[in-house]
N, C-alpha and C positions, 0 to 999 in steps of 0.2 A: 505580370509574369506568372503567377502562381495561378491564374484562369486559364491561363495558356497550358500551361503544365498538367492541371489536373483536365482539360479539353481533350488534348494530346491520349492523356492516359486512358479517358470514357471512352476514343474512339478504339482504342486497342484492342479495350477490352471485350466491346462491341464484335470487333472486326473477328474476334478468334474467342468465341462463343466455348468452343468444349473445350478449349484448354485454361480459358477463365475458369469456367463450372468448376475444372478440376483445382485448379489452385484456391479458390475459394471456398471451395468443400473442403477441402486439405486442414485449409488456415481456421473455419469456424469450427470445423470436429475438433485440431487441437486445442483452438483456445475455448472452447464449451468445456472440455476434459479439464482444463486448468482453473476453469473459473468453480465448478462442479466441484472441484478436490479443493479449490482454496477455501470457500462456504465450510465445507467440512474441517478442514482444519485449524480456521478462526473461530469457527462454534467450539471446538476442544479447549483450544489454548485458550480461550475465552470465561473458563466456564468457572463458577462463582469470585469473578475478577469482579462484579459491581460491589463487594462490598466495603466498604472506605478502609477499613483496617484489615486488609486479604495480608500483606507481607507479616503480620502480627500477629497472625489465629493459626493455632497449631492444634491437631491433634494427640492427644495421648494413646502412643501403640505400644504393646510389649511384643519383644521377641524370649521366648522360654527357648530357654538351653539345659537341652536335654543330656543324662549324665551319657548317652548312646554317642553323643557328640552333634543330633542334629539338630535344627533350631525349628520351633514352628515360629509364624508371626500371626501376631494376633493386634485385627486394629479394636478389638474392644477394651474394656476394662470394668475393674472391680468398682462396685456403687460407690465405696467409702472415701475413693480417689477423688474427685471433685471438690467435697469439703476440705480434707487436707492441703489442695495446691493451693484452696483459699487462705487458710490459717496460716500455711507454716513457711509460705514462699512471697519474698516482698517483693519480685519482680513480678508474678502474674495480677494481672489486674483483674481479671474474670475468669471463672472457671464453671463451665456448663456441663451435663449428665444428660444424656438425649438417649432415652429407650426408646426402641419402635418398636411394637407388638400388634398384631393382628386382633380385633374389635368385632365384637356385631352392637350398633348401634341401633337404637330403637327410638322413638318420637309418637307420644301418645295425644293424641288429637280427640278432635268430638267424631266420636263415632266410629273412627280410622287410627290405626298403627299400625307406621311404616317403620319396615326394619332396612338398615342395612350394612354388609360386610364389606370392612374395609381391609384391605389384606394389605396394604404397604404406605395408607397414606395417614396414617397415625402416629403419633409418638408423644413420650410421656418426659417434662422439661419445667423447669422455673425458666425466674425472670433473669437470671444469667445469660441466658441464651440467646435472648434478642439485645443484651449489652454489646455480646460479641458478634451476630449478626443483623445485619440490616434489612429489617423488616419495618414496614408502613402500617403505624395503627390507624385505622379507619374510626376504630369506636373502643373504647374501655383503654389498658395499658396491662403493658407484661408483667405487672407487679403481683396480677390476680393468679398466676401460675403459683406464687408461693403458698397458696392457701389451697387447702382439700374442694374437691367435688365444686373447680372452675375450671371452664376450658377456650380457649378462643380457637377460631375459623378462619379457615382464609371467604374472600368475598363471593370465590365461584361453589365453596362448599356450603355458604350461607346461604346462597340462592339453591344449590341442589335439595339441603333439608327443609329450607321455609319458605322458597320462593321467593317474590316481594316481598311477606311481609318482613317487622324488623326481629333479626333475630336475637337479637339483645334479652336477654333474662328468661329463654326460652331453655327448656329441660332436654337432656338426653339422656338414656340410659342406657351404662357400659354393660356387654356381656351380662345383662340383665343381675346384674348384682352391685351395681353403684350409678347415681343417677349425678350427672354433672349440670352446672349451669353457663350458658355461654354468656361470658362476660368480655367478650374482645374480637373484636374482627379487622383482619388484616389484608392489606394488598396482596392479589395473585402474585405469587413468587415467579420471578422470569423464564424465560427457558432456559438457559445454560445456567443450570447449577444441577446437583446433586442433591439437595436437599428437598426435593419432592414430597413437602409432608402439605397435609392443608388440616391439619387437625393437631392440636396442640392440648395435652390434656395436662393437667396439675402436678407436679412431680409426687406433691403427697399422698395423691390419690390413686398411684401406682401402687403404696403402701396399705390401702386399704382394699385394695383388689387384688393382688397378690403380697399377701402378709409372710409367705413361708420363703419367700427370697432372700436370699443371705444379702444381707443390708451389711452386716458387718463385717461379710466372710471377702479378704484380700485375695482368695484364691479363685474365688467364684470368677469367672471373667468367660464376659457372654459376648458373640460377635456383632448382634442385634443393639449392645448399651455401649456409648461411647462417650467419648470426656473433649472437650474443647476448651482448650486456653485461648485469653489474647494475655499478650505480654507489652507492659512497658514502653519497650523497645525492641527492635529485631536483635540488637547486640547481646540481649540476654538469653538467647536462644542455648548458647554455649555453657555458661555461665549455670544455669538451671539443670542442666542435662547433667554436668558435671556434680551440681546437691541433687540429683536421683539417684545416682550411685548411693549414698550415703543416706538417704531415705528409703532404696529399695532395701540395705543392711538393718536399720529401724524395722520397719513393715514387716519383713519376712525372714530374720535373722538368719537362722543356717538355710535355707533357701533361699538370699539372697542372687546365690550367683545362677540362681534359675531365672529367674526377672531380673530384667534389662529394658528399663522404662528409656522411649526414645521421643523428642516430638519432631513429628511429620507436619510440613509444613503442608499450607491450605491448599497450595499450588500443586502440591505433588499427591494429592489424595484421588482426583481423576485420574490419575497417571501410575499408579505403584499397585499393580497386579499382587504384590507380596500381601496385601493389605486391603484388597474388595476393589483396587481401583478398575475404572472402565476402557481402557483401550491404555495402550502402551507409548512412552514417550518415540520409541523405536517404530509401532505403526507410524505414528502422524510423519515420521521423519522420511519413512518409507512412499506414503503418501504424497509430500509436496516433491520427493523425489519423480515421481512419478508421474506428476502435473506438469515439474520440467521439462523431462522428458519427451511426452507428447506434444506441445509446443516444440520443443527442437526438431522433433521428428516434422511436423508441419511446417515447418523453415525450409529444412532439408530438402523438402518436396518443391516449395515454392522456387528456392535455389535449382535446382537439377530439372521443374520444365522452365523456368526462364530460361536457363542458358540452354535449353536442348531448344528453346524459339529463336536464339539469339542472330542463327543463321540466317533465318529468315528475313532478320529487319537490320544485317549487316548493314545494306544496301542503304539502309533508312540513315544509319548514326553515319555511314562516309560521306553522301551529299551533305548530311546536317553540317559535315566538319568540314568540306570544302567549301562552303555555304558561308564560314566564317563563328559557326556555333563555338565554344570552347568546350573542352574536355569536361571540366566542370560545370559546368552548362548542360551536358551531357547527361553527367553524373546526376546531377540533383532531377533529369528528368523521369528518369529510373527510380530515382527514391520517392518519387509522387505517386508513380505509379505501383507502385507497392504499398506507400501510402493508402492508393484507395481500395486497391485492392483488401489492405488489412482491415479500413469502415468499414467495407459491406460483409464481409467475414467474420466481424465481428458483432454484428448485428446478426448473424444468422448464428454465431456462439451463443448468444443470449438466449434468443427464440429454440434451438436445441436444449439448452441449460435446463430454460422452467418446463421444455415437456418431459425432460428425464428427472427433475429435483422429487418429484411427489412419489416418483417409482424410489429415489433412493432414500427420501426421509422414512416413507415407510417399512424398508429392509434395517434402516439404523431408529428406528419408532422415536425419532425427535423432528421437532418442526424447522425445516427450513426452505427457505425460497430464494427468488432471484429477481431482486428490486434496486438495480444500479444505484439511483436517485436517490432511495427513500436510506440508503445504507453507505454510510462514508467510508467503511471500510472498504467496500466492494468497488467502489466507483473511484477509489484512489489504486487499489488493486487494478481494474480497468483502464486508467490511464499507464500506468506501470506498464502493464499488458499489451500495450495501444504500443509504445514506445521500444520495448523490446522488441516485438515481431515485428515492426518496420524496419529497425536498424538490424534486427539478425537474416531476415529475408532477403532485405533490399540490398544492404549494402555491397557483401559482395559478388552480383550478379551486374549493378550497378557500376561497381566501378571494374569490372572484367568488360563490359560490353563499351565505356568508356574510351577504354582502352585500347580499343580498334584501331588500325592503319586507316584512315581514310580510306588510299589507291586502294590496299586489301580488301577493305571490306565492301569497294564498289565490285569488285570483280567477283566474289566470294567467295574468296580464301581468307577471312578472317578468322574462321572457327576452327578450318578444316586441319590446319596443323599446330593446333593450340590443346596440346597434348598435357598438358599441366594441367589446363582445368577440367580436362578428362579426368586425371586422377582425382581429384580435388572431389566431381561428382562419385565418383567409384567408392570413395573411403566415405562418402558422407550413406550411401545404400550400405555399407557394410557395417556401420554404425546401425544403421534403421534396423536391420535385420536381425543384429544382433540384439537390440533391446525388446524389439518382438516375439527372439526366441526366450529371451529372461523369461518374459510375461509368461509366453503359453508354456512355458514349463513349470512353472514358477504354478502360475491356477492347474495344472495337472495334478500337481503334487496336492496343493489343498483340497480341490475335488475329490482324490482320495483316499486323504487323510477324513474326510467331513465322512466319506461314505463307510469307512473305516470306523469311524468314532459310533454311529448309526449300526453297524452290524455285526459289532463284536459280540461275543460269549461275552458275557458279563457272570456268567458262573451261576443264574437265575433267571425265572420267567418273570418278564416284562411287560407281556400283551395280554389282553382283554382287563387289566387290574384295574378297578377302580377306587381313588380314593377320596372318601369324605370325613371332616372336620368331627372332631368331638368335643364337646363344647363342655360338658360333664362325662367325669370318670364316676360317677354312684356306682356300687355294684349292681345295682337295682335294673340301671338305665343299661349298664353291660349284657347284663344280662339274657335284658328284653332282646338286644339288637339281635344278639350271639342266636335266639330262637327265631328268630320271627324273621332276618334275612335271609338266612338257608333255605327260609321255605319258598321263595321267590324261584318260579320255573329256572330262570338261566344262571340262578347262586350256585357258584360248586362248593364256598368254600369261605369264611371272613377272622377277619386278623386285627388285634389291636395291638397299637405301638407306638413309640413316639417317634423314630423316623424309617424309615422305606430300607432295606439290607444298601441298595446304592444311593446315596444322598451327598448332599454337599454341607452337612450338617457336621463340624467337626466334635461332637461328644468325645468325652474317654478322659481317660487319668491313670496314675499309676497303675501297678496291680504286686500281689507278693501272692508266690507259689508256696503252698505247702509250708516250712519251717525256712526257707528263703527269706534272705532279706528283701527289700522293696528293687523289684527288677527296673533298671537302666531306663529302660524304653516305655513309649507310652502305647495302652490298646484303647483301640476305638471301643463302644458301647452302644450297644441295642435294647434298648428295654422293650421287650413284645413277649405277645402269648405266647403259650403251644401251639398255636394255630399256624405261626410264623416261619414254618418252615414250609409247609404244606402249601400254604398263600401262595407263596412264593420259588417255589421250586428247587430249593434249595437244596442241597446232597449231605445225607449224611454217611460220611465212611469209616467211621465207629460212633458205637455207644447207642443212644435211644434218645428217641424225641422229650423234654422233659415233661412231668407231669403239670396239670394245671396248677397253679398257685397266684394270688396277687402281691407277692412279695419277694425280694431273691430267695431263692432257695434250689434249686437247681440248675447248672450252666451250660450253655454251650460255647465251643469255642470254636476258631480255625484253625485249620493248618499252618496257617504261617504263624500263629502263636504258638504251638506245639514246635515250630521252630523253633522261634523266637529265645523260647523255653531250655531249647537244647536239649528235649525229647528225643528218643531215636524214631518212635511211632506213636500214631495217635493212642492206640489203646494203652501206651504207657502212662498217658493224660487222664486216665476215665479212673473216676471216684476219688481224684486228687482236691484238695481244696484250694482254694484261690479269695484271695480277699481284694476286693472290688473298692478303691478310693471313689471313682465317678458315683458311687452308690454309700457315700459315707464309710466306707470301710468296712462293708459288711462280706462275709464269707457264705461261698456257696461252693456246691459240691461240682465238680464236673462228670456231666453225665454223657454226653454225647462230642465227635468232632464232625464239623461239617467243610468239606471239599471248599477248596479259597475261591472267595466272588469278590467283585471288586466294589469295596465298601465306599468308595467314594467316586469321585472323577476319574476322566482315564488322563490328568494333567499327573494324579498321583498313583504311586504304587500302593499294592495291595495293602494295609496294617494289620496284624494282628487284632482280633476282633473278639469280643467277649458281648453273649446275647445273655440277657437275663428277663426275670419277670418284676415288673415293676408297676401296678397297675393306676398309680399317681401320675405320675410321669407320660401314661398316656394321652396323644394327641390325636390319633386319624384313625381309622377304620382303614382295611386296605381287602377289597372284594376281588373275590376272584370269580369271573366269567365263565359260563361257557360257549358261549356267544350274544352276541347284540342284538339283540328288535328293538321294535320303535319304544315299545312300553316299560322296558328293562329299568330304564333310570326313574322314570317317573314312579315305577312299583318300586323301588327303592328312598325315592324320596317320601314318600306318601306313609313309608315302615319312619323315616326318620322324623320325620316332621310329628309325627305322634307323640313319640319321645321330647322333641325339642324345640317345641311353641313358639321358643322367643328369639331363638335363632335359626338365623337365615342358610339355607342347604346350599352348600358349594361343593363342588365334586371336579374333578381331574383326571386323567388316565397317565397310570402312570410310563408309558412308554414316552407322553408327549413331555413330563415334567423332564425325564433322561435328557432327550432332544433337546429340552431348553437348559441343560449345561451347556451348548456345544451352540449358542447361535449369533457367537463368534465367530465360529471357523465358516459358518454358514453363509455371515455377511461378509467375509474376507473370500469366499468361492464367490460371490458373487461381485463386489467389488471387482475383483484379480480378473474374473473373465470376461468384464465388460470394457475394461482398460486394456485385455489383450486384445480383445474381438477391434476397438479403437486403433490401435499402436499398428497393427497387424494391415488395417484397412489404408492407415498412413502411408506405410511401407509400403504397400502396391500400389498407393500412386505414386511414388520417389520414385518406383523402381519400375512403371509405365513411364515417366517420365524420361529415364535414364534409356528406357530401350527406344522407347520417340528419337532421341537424341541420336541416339548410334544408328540406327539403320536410316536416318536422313543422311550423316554423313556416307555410309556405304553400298545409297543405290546404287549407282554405276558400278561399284564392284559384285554384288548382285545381278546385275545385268547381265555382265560379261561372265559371269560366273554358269547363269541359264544358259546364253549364246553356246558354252563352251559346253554344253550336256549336264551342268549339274541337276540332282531332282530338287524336288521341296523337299521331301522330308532332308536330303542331307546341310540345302541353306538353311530351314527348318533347327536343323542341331545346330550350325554353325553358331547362327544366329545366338541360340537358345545358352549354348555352353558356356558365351563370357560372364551370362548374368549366374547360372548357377554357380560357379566358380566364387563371385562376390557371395552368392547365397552359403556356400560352403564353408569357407572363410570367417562369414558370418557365424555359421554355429561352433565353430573349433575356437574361436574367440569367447563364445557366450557360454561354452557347456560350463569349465569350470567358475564362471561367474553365476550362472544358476547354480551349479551344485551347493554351492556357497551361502547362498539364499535358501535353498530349500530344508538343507541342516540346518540353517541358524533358525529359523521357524517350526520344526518339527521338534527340537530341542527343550519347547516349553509342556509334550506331552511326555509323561512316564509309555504309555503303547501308542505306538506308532508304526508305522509302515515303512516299510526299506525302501532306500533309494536306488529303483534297481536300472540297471544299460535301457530297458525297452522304453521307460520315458523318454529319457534322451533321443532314443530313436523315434518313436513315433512324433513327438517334436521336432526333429530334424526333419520326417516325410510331411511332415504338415506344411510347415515351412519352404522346402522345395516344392512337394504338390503349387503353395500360393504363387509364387515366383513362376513356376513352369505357366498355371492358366494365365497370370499377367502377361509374362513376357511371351506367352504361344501367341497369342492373339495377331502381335504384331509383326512376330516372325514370321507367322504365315500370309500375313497379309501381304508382306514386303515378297516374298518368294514367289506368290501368286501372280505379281503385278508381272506389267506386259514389258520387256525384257526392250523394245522399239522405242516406248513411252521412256522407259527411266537412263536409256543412253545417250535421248537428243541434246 
């Protein structure tokens, strides 16, 4: 029976070639989109789940409440926290300290030394660390992390510094001022995790390479060092939280109710944006929404050309039933065929899948692919998938064609006054149409928000800047640069500092005005030269650039701090003093104000911002251009590399480091318009399908309609107006479900773009424009036809 059945179905399929193609392109585009979105959002949900104790590792995050009333969060914390949860709490069982800082590593061979910078895959940790996460020692053990100048490797950084040989008791030397030994090598860490380090250096010997780090200072809290518990038990989660209240009152006495120690569980550290996390519990939710979605829409389709065929093979199900066939019999031959129709569609979901995975892992720079077999999540997903789209496709077209009158559907009029499933197809295209327009409005809006975030005033120049690493602050070595870069033809101009006027670097602390007490709010901090303004294009609209110094001693500030202040005008600020907490509490003069730039991301509003000099604290060099040749970097590196033998020249621009705030919204334009350009392609076959349908039932009145003097263009409109009508329908349904979407995502930027009518409109003409070319086609085709032909 079931040879017979799926026989039956291969000749169908056969027999009516383009409306197979269309339905099986339908079904593999949405199930490739769903299978493409599920890969993505089992690698999230996925992500450092391998490690045995995940319900039990917490992170330590503060949020500071501020006396202004706002709260920052902060997932870092102060060094001395680690040893503390160890001593004074009997529910943690481990507590770990994980700095990451950026390294130039060096390896002294016969004859050859190879350096090299590692900018994100270091971090400085004891043997705590690997109690709490699960990592595979290959050679040595994590106990060598407790001791000075030992570091362990993961196995692909072993091979990158030694090759084959073994790298066991093999030297390296940090930042050319502490030489480590590797004593441990460990398994390549998976892909889904977060913890992307493959260099693990001694916690002690963090100590020894930066000695002037507040080790014991509780306030000091970097976002770079962070603290990880496992506990006990998950029960104690509460329990502990509730004795931090009462150790933050310990710790920080009348500051207490600034710290508000919280643990963030492991599960929620990819996922909590307040806190560094990587995508939103909100995307991914968005996401498999959106996998549903297209899948339904490819139903839809499959639904609306079956039954617009159905006419056709009336003829076929009434003899079947006068024949002695049963209705059920019927039924289940329909769902074979849908059956096989969903195989070979989905076999061409696959084959679409892995040629679109490599374009999308590269927009989201994590590895993933599409290997049914080799992956049990995917190939149970796949069956899942298998079983839904044959029951939401087949079933009810199936049991509608079932359902035929025999006598009717030999004469055929089975279809022709079955005006219910007319509706049935009409509300499923008004569905389609309306989730098409979500999308292309919905990627409108991101497209120009991304373009938006790319070409704002940022209150400073941002092009041609170049910036390179300082590895020593000597005056010696400042000096040199400060000479010897400017004379380079295309140098207009260079600048040292420790971050960029826009960065994502949150510095700052208190500050106290004049005979003031300690002001409510906190200011951001810049420690840079005189040159700092100039570098960078900065405005000053009172006061005067300050003099050279390497220590605070003259200030500048913004305008929103002369707000802040409750100044009436800048010049009311200038020669006032200000004493600087981010700077130990030192006092400097204010000498100039500089016009508001946006000191951070555009997710945040502007802060009050206080520049000073501080020539310790410098990190980067920042070149100003006046334009590019081939030779420009290299006579720049050739000035640096004189100065700095031992380390390796890395350099940036800084427009492109801006850009990479923002590539997020980048791979959410691209995401959104690939899934619309899909959703949208869906919908024009539902909605080919839907007009196949109707103008088969309305030859003959077409006919008599030509007979009777009508033109084309007016069967033409006839035609054309029932589907715009569903397309209409369709956006006065969807506007305010986009608008709704489009706020609730624009809401996570401080500057943003209005949501203004011409989206909606130009979304609305997109969408009729798609509908008009689908359904012209047919319309005119039908109008054209020979009026003798369609009335026999």
């Amino acid at each position: 029976m079931l040879r017979n059945y799926f026989s039956i179905a291969w000749r169908n399929l056969v027999k009516n070639k383009v409306y197979s193609a269309i339905n099986m392109t339908g079904l593999g585009i949405g199930m490739a989109g769903a299978i493409i979105i599920f890969q993505l959002v089992s690698y999230h949900l996925g992500v450092d789940k391998h490690h045995r104790q995940a319900d039990k590792i917490f992170r330590m995050v503060v949020d500071l409440h501020l006396e202004d009333g706002s709260v920052e969060h902060e997932k870092g914390s102060a060094f001395p926290l680690h040893t503390a949860l160890r001593k004074e709490f009997a529910n943690v069982s481990h507590a770990a300290y994980l700095a990451q800082r950026e390294l130039t590593l060096s390896m002294e061979e016969a004859n050859n030394s190879r350096k090299f910078f590692e900018k994100s895959s270091a971090a400085f940790t004891d043997s705590e660390f690997f109690k709490i996460f699960d990592y595979q020692f290959i050679a040595g053990n994590a106990t060598v992390l407790n001791l000075p100048g030992q570091a362990v490797l993961t196995e692909r950084y072993a091979r990158k510094y030694f090759g084959k040989s073994n790298p066991m008791g093999r030297l390296i030397r940090i930042n050319n001022a502490e030489n480590v030994t590797v004593a441990g090598v460990i398994k390549d860490f998976p892909e889904q995790t977060d913890f992307k380090k493959d260099i693990f250096v001694s916690l002690p010997t963090l100590k020894k390479l930066i000695p002037e780090y507040g080790y014991e200072d509780w306030g000091w809290i970097d976002s770079n060092r962070e603290t990880y518990v496992s506990l006990r038990s998950e029960e104690d989660k509460e329990a502990l939280e509730r004795q931090l209240i009462a150790f933050a009152k310990k710790i920080h006495g009348a500051d207490s109710n600034v710290f508000h120690y919280h643990l963030q569980p492991l599960s929620d550290v990819h996922f909590n944006m307040h806190y560094g996390g990587k995508i939103k519990y909100y995307t991914i939710i968005m996401l498999a929404t959106v996998g549903l979605l297209l899948i339904l829409i490819a139903c839809f389709n499959f639904i609306n050309i079956t039954t617009a065929q159905s006419l056709k093979r009336s003829k076929e199900v009434g003899i079947r039933k006068v024949l002695g066939v049963s209705q059920w019999q019927v039924f289940w031959l329909f769902i074979h065929e849908a059956a096989l129709f969903t195989g070979i569609s989905f076999i061409l979901a696959i084959l679409l899948s892995k040629l679109l995975m490599p374009m999308i892992s590269n927009w989201l720079e994590i590895n993933l692919d599409i290997n049914v077999f080799a992956d049990f999540q995917l190939l149970a997903f796949s069956f899942v998938l298998l079983i839904f789209v044959v029951c939401a496709a087949g079933i009810y077209p199936a049991f509608v064609i079932s359902n035929f009158n025999p006598v009717r559907a030999i004469k055929g009029l089975a279809v022709a006054n079955d005006r219910g499933s007319f509706s049935v197809r009409k509300s499923l295209v008004v569905v389609q149409f309306s989730i098409s327009f979500v999308l292309i409005a919905v990627s409108m809006v991101i497209i120009l928000q991304s373009r938006y975030l790319k070409n704002k005033d940022l209150g400073l120049n941002k092009e041609l800047i170049l910036h390179v690493g300082l590895p020593d602050t000597g005056t010696t070595k400042i000096a040199a640069l400060s000479n010897e870069i400017p004379r380079i033809k295309e140098v207009a101009s260079i600048s040292f500092f420790r971050n960029p006027p826009s960065s994502q670097a949150g510095n700052g602390g208190s500050i106290k005005f004049e005979n003031r007490d300690w002001e409510k709010f906190v200011a951001r901090s810049r420690s840079a030269d005189n040159h700092y303004v100039a570098t960078y294009g900065l405005k000053l609209i009172a006061g005067r650039n300050p003099i050279q110094s390497d220590t605070l001693h003259e200030l500048l500030i913004n305008n929103k701090l002369v707000k802040a202040l409750g100044l009436k005008s800048p010049d009311e600020a200038l020669n006032k003093r200000l004493v600087v907490g981010d700077m130990d509490n030192k006092t400097g003069v204010i000498v100039g104000v500089l016009s508001d730039f946006n000191n951070a991301d555009l997710y945040s509003n502007i802060d009050p911002t206080v520049i000073y000099a501080s020539k310790k604290h410098y990190r980067s060099a920042g070149i100003k251009l006046q334009n590019l040749s081939a030779s420009t970097i290299s006579d720049i590196m050739k000035v640096w590399q004189k100065h700095f033998p031992e380390y390796v020249f890395q350099y940036s621009f800084y427009d492109e480091e801006i850009a990479g705030f923002y590539k997020r919204e980048e791979l959410a334009s691209n995401l959104t318009s690939m899934f619309a350009l899909l959703s949208v392609f869906l919908s024009c076959l539902g909605l080919f399908g839907l007009a196949l349908f109707s103008i088969e039932q309305r030859t003959k009145e077409i006919g008599i309609r030509k007979v009777l003097g009508a033109s084309i263009a007016s069967i033409t409109t006839l035609l054309s107006m029932d589907f715009l009508r569903l397309v209409g329908i369709a956006i006065i349904i969807a506007s305010p479900v986009s608008y709704y979407f489009m706020n609730k995502w624009l809401q996570d930027f401080a500057f943003r773009i209005d949501i203004e009518w011409w989206i909606f409109a130009v979304s609305a003409l997109m969408a009729v424009a798609i509908a008009c070319l689908t359904v012209g086609y047919q319309s005119i085709k039908a109008a054209l036809a020979n009026p003798v032909q369609t009335l026999r």
